[in-house]
C-alpha positions in Angstrom: -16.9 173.4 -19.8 -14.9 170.4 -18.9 -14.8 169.6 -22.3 -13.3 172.8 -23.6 -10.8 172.6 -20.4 -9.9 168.9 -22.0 -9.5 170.3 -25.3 -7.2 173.0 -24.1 -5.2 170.5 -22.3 -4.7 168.3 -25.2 -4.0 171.4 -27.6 -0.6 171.8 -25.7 -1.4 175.2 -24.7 -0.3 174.8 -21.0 2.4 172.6 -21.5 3.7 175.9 -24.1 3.0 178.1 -21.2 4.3 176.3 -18.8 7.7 176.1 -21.1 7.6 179.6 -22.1 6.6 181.4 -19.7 7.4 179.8 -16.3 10.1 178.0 -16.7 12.1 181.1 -17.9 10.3 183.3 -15.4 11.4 180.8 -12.6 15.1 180.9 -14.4 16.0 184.1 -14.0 14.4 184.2 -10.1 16.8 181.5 -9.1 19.5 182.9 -11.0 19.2 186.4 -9.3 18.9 184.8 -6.3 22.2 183.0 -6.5 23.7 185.9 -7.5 22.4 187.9 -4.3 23.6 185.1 -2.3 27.2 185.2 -3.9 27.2 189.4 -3.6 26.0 189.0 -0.4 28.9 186.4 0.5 31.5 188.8 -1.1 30.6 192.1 0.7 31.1 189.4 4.1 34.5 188.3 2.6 35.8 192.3 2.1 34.0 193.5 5.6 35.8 191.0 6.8 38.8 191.8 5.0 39.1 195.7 5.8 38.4 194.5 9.6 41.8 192.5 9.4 43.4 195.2 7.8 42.1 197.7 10.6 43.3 195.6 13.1 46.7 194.9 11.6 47.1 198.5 10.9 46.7 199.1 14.9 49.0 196.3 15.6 51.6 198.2 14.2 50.8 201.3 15.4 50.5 200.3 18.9 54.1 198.2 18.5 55.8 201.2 17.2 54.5 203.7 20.0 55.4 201.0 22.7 58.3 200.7 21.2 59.4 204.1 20.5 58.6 204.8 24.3 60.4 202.2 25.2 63.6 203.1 23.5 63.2 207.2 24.2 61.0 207.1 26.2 59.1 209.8 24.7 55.2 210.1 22.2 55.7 208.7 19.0 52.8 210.5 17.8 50.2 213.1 18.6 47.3 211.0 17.6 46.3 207.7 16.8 45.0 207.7 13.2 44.3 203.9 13.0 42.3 204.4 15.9 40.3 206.9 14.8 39.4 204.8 11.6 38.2 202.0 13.7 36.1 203.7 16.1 34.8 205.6 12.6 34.2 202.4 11.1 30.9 200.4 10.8 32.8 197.0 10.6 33.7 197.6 14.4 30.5 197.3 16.9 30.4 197.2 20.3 28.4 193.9 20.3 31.3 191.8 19.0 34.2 193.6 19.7 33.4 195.3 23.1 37.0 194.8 25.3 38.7 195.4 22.1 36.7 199.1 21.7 37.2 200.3 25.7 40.5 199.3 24.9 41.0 201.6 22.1 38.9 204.2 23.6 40.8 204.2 26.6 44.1 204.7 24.7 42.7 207.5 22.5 41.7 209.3 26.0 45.7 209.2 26.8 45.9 210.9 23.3 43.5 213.4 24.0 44.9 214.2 27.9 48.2 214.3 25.8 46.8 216.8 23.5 45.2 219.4 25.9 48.7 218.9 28.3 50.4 220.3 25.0 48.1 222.7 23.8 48.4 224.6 27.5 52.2 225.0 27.7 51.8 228.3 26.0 49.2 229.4 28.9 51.2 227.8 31.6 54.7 229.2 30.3 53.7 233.2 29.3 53.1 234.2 33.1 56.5 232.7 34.0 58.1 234.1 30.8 58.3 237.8 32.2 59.7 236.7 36.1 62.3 234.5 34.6 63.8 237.6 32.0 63.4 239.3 35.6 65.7 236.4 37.5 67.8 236.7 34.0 69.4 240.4 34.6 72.9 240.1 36.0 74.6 242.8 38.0 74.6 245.7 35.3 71.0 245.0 34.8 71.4 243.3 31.2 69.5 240.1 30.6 71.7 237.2 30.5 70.5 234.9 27.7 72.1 231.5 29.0 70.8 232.4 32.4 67.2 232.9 31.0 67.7 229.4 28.7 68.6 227.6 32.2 65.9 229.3 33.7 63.5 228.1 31.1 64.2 224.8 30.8 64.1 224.6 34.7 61.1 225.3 34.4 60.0 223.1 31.4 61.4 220.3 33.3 59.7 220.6 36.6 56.6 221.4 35.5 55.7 220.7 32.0 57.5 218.5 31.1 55.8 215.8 34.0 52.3 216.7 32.9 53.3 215.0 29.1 55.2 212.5 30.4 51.8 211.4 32.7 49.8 211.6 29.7 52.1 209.8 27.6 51.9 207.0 30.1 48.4 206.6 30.4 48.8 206.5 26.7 51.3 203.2 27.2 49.5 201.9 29.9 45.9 201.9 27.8 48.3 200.5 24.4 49.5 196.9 26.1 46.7 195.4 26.9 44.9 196.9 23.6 47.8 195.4 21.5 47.2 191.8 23.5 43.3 192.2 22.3 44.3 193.1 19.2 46.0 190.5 18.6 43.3 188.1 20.0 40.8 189.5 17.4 43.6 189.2 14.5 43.2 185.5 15.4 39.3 184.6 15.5 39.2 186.9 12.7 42.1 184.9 10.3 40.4 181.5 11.4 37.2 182.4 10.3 
């Protein structure tokens, strides 16, 4: 037996094996390793790519509503789209980007208190509607179309038109220090 094992050995055979079959086998395991590791380094790179995107995306958002209030001092918008990606997103979790997320979830609640205040004018002004074309009539018992206008956006000021603005500033309130994480995650994600 050891002699056949020596003759085998000295025919070459495992040494033609060995170059054959392993090597080649072993060459193409590396080699799709390597490439794993290099896919798997890309798919990091664009994660973390779209995540800066996302984030610079809000940054702007959250400037132009500021300033937009600021300067009219009325809603830009009626929702916050770029929000709505990032809380939709995988690349956000609440294990790395926690104050950042209560932030934005916090500023979409404005949007959604916005929302409902706007969706219930039409219930809160049709019970009023039919007293003010009352208070309208003058003398001869005609309505008086500028005294109903006056009338209606009496009431529009007093009492609708609070309820937005107190949505639309819990809507500022929750967007500057958002904007200030924001930008702190634009940074440790750029130097990374």
């Amino acid at each position: 037996m050891v002699e056949w094992i020596q003759s085998v050995w000295d025919s070459g055979v495992p040494m033609t094996l060995f170059t054959g079959v392993v090597v080649p086998v072993g060459a193409v395991l590396f080699s799709v390793k390597v490439t794993m590791e290099k896919a798997k380094e890309k798919e990091l790179e664009e994660e973390q790519n779209q995540r800066i995107k996302l984030l610079h995306m809000l940054r702007h958002e959250l400037k132009t509503v500021i300033t937009h209030y600021n300067s009219e001092n009325k809603y830009y918008t009626k929702e916050s789209l770029t929000g709505k990606l990032i809380v939709a997103s995988p690349l956000f979790n609440v294990k790395e980007h926690k104050v950042m997320l209560n932030g934005l979830w916090e500023y979409l609640r404005g949007y959604e208190s916005l929302n409902t205040a706007i969706d219930t004018i039409p219930m809160q002004f049709a019970p009023i509607q039919t007293v003010l074309l009352d208070l309208s009539k003058n003398s001869v018992g005609l309505h008086s179309i500028s005294t109903y206008k006056e009338l209606s956006d009496k009431f529009v000021n007093d009492e609708i038109v609070p309820i937005i603005d107190e949505s639309v500033q819990y809507i500022i309130t929750a967007a500057k220090p958002l904007s200030e994480e924001v930008e702190k995650q634009i940074k440790i994600m750029e130097s990374k």
